[in-house]
N, C-alpha and C positions, 0 to 999 in steps of 0.2 A: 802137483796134486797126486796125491797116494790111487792107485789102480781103481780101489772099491772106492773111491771117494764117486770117481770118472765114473764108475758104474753105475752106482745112486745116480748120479745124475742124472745119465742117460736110460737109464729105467722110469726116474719120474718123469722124465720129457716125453717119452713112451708114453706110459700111461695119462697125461694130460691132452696129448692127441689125440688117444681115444677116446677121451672124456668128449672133448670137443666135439668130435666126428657125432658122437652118441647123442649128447645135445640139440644135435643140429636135427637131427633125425626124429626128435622127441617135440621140434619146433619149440625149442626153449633157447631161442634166440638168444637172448640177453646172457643167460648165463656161458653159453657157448664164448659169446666173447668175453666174457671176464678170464673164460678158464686159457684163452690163447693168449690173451697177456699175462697171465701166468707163467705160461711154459717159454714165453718168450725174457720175463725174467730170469728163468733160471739159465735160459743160454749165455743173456748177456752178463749175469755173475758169473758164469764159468768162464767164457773169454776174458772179462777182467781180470781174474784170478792170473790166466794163463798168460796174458799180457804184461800184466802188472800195473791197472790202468786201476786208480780210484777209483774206487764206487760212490756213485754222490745218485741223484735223481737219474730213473731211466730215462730220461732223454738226456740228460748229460752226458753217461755214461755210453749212449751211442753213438751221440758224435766224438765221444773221446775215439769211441773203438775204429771207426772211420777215418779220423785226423791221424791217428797211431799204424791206419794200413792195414789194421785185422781183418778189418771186411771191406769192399767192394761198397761202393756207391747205390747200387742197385738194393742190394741187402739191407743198405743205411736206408736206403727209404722204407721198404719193405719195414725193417724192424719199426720205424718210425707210424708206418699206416698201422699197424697191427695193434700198438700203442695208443694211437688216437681212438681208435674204433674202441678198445677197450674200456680207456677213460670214460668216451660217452655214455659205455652200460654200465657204467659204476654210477657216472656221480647224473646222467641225463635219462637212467634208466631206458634205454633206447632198447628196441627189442623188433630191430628190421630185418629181414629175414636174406637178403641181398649182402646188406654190411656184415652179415654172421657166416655166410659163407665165401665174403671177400676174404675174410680176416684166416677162417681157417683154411683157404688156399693157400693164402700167402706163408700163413705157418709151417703148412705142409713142407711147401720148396723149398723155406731154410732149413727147415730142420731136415730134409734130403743134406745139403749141402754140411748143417753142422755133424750128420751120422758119420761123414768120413774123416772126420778130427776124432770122435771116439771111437773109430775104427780103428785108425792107427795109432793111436793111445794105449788100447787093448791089444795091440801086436806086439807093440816093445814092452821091453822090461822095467819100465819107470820110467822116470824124468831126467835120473842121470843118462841114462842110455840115448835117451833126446838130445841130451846136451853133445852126449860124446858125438852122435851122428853128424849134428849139424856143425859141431869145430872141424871135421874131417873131411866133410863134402861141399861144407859152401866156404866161399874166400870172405873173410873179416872185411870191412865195412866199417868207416869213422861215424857213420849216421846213427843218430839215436835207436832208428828202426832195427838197424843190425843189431844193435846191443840188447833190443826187445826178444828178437828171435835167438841167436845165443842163449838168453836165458830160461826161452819156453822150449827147451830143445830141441833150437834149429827151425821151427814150425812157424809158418807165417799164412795170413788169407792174401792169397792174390787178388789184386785189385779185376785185372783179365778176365778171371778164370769165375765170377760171380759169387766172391766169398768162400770159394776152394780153399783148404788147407793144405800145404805143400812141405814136404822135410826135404830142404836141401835139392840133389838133384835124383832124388828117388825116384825110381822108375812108378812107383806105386801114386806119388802124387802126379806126375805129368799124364796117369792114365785116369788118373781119377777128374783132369781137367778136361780134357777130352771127354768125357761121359756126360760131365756138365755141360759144355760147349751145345753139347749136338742134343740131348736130350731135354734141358729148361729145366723143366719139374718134373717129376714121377708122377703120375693120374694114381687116386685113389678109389677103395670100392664107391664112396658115392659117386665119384665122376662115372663109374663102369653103372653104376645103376640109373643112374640119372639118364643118360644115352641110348640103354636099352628102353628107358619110359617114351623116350621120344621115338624112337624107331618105332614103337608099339603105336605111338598113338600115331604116328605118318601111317602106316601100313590098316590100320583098325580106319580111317578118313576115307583111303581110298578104296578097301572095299566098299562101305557104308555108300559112296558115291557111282562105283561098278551096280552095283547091285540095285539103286534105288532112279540110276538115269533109263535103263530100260523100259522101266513100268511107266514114267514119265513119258518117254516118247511112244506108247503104247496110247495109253490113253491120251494125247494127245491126238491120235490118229486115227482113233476110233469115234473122238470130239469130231473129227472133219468130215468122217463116211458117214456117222451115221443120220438121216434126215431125224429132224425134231419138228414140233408140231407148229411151230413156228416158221418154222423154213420152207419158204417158196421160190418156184424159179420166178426171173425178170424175163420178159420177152425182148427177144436183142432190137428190135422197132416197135416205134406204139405208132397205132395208127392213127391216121393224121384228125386235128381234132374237128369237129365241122359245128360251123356256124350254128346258133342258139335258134331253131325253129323262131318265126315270128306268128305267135299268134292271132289269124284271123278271125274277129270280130264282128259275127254278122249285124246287120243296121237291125236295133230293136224298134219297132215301133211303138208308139205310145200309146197309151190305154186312152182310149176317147173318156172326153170330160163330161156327164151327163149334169142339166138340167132341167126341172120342172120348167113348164108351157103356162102353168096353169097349178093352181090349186088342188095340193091330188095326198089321196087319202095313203098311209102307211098300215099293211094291213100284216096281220099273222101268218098267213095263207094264200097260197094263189087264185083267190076265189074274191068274188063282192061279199059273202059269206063269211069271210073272215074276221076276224075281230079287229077293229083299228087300233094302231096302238100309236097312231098320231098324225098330224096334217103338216105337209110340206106348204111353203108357200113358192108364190110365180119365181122364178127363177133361182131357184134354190140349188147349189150343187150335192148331187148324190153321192152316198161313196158306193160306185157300181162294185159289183163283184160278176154276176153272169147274166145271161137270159136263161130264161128260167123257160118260155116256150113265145109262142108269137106277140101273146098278150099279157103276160104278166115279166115282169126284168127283177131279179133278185139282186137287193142293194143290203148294206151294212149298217143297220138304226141303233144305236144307243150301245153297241158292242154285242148285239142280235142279229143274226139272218130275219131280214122281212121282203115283203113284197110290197111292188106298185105296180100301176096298170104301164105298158108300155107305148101305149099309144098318147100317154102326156107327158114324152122326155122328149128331149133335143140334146143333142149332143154336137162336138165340134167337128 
């Protein structure tokens, strides 16, 4: 592959990355992942190129590149998720905001890993220079595999090394495995923003909770001191309770029952003089009410105060 071809390449893999990053930030989920299987096409056309491996369907052509020892296992899946996740925003219109930044993490970390195959592409002088490196430094090889790297020159992914690209026994590839080893992936500005959101909102929680427990236990203490109009003491003993008075009920005596002796006139007035206002006969009960004086007794006629002589009653 001619230098500027390599260039292109890695220029539009560039800028598809930051498509994606861009995307993701704009919460246009969906199309974020269609743009990371994109860029993830165009690495795996470039490896085939470099390998010489047919290009048939992306997932063919990944486990070609797997089966052939371009890439590492981990990468095979890697390129594999990033390819699922894609499909689904294509053809299931998915648009989850979790699968869109699964996909372009994963992007990220290969294409860390694929930046140092166009690193040292861009160092040497082409691809004869490939060739010549790797006939001088590594020992021939009857496996197909060897015959793959000869012809990309000398250049192989170590399975080890997480999809690393290695020339022969270059001091430039065993430091570039070492960097992978110990480092994973490179964190990008969103991971740095994303981290500082969260330390923001840890640090914004616990003042909001410094600031707001004081006045709580304030007024809860000021709830205890101070009496309300409700609030009464209990005396620590009640004194003891005492039997219910019995009330004594003095003996009534009863009202004597008077009756007429005799034949006796009902008169107006305490007088002979008065007017009769009717005749009792012999044994008639009176309804007494008083005496009235020695000789006259005031009784209750017809729902009227009248008088009779009291020298013609008997009583019990």
């Amino acid at each position: 592959m001619a230098a500027s071809d390599i260039a292109n390449t890695w220029a539009n893999i560039r800028q598809g990355v930051k498509e994606a990053e861009t995307l993701i930030g704009e919460k246009k989920y969906n199309l974020s992942m269609v743009k990371s299987r994109q860029v993830l096409e165009l690495m795996v056309d470039y490896l085939c190129g470099a390998a010489a491996v047919s290009k048939e369907d992306l997932a063919s052509s990944i486990d070609e590149l797997y089966n052939s020892e371009w890439i590492s296992k981990t990468t095979c899946e890697h390129y594999h998720k990033i390819r699922m996740l894609g499909n689904k925003a294509v053809h299931e219109g998915n648009d989850n905001g979790y699968d869109a930044n699964q996909a372009y993490h994963l992007l990220s970390q290969e294409v860390y890993t694929f930046a140092n195959e166009y690193k040292s592409k861009k160092g040497s002088s082409g691809r004869g220079a490939g060739r010549s490196s790797g006939r001088n430094t590594g020992s021939r090889s009857s496996s197909g595999s060897s015959d793959r790297r000869r012809q990309s020159g000398g250049r192989n992914y170590d399975r080890r090394s997480g999809g690393s690209p290695s020339r022969g026994s270059s001091g430039r590839g065993s430091r570039s495995r070492r960097r992978q080893k110990s480092s994973g992936f490179a964190p990008t500005a969103t991971d740095f923003i994303r981290l500082g959101l969260i330390l923001a909102v840890i640090v914004a929680v616990v003042l909001v909770v410094r600031f707001l427990m004081p006045k709580k236990e304030d007024a809860s203490t000021e709830a205890s001191t101070t009496p309300t109009a409700a609030t009464f003491s209990m005396p620590e003993t009640l004194p003891p309770t005492l039997p219910p008075e019995t009330e004594t009920m003095a003996p009534t005596t009863p009202a004597p029952v008077y009756k007429t002796t005799s034949s006796l006139n009902v008169r107006s007035e305490p007088s002979t003089a008065g007017e009769i206002l009717g005749l009792l006969e012999p044994g008639t009960i009176i309804d007494y009410v008083e005496d009235y004086d020695d000789e006259w007794t005031v009784i209750n006629y017809n729902g009227a105060t009248a008088y009779v002589a009291t020298q013609y009653l008997a009583h019990d």
